[in-house]
VOLO-249406 format. One record per residue: residue in one letter; y, x, z of N, C-alpha, C in turn. Coordinates in steps of 0.02 Angstrom, whole numbers, padded with zeros to 5 digits, always signed. Atoms other than C-alpha are relative to their C-alpha. Layout:
{'A',{Y,X,Z},{Y,X,Z},{Y,X,Z}}
...
// end
This chain:
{'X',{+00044,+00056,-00003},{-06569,-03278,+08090},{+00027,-00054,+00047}}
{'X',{-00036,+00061,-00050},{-06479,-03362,+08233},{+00070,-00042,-00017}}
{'X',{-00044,+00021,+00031},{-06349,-03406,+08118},{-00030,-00081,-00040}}
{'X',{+00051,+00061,+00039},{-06479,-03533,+08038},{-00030,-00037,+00045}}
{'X',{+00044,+00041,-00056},{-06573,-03576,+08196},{+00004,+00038,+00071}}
{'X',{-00028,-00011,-00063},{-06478,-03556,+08353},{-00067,-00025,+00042}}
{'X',{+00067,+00001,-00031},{-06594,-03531,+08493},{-00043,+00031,-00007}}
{'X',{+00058,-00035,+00021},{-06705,-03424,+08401},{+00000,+00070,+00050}}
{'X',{+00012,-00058,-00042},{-06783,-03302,+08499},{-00024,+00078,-00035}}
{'X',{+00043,-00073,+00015},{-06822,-03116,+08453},{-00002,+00051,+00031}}
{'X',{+00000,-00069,-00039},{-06882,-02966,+08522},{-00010,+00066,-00050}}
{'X',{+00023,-00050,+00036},{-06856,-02787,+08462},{-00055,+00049,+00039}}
{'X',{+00065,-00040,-00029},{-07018,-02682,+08486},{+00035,+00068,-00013}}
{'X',{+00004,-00068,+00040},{-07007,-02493,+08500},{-00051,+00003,-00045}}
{'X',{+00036,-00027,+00084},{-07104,-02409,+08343},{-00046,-00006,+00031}}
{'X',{+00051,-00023,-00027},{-07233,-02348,+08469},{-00037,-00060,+00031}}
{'X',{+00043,+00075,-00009},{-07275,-02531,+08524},{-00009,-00045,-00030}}
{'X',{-00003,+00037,+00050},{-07266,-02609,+08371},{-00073,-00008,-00029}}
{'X',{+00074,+00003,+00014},{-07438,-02676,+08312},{-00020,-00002,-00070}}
{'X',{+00004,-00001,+00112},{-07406,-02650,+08111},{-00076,+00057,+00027}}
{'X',{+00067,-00036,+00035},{-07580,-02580,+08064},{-00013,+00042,-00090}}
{'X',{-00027,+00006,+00089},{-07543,-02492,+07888},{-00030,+00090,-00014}}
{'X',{+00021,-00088,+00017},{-07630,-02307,+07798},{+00056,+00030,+00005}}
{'X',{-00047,+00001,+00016},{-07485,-02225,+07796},{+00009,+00060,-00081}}
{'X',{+00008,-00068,+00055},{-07577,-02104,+07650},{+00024,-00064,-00074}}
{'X',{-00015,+00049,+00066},{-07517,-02287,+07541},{+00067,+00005,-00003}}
{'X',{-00064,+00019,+00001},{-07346,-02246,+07484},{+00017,-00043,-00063}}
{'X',{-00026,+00030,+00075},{-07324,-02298,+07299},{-00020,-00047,-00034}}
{'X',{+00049,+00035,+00040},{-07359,-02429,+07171},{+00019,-00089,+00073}}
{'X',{-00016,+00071,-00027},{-07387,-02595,+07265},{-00003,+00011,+00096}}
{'X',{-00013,-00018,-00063},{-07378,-02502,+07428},{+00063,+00013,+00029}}
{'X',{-00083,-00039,-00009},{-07209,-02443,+07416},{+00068,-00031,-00026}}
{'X',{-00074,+00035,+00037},{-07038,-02483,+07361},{-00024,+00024,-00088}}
{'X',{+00018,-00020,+00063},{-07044,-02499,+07176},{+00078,+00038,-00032}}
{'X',{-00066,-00014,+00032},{-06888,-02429,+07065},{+00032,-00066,-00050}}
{'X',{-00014,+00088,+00016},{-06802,-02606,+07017},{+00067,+00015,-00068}}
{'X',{-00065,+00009,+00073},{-06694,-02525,+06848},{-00009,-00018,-00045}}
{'X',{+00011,+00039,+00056},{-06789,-02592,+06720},{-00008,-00079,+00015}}
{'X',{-00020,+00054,-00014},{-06778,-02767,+06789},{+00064,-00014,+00004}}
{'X',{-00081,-00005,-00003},{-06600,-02734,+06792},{+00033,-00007,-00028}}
{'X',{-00022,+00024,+00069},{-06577,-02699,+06638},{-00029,-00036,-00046}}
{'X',{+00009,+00033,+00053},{-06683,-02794,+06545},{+00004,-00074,+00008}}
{'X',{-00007,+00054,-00021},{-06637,-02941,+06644},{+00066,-00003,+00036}}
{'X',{-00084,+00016,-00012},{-06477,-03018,+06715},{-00024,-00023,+00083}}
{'X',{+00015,-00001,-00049},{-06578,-03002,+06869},{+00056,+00062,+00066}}
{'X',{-00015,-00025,-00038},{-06487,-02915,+07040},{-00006,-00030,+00057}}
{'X',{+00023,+00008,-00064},{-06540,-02885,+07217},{+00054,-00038,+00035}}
{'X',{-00052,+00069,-00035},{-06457,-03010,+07351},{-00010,+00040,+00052}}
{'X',{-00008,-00047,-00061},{-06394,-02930,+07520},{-00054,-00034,+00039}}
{'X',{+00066,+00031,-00040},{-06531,-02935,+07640},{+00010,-00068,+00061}}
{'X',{-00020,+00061,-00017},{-06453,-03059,+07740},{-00004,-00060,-00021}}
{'X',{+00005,+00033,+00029},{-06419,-03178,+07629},{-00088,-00035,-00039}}
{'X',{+00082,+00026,-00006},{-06618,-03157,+07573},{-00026,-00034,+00022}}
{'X',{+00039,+00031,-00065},{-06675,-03198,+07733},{+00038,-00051,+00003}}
{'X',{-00020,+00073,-00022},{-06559,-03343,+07750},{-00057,-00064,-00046}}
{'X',{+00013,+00029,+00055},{-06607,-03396,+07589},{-00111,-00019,-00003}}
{'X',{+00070,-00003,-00015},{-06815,-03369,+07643},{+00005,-00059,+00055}}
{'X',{+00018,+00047,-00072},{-06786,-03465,+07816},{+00005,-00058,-00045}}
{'X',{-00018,+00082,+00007},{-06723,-03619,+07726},{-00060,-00025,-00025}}
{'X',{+00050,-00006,+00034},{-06870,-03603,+07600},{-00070,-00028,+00069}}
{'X',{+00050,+00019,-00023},{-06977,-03605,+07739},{+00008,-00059,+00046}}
{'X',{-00014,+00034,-00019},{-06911,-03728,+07831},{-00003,-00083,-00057}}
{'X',{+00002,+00080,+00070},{-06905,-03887,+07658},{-00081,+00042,-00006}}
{'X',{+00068,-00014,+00024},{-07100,-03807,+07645},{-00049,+00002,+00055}}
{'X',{+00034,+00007,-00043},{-07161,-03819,+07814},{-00050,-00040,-00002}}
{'X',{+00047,+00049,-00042},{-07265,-03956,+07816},{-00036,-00024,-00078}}
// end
């Protein structure tokens, strides 16, 4: 992220101080990771390295800010 916006500040939390609130009895379905092979193949769709995502999200949010 600091590759996009030097200066940016972050902190890593341990797990145990982390304030996610979540069941954890929700794994599957729209709770969970889905299995992404029939989008795969029935489309000329493929996942983008997570990096690149997130670059690709900051900018997004950045031209949509306001």
């Amino acid at each position: 992220a600091r590759e996009r916006v030097p200066g940016l500040k972050a902190e890593v939390t341990p797990g145990e101080d982390a304030n996610i609130v979540q069941d954890v009895t929700l794994k599957g379905g729209m709770w969970g990771a889905y299995d992404i092979a029939r989008i795969m193949r029935d489309t000329e769709w493929r996942p983008r390295p997570g990096k690149e995502a997130f670059h690709a999200y900051m900018d997004w949010i950045a031209a949509n800010e306001n």
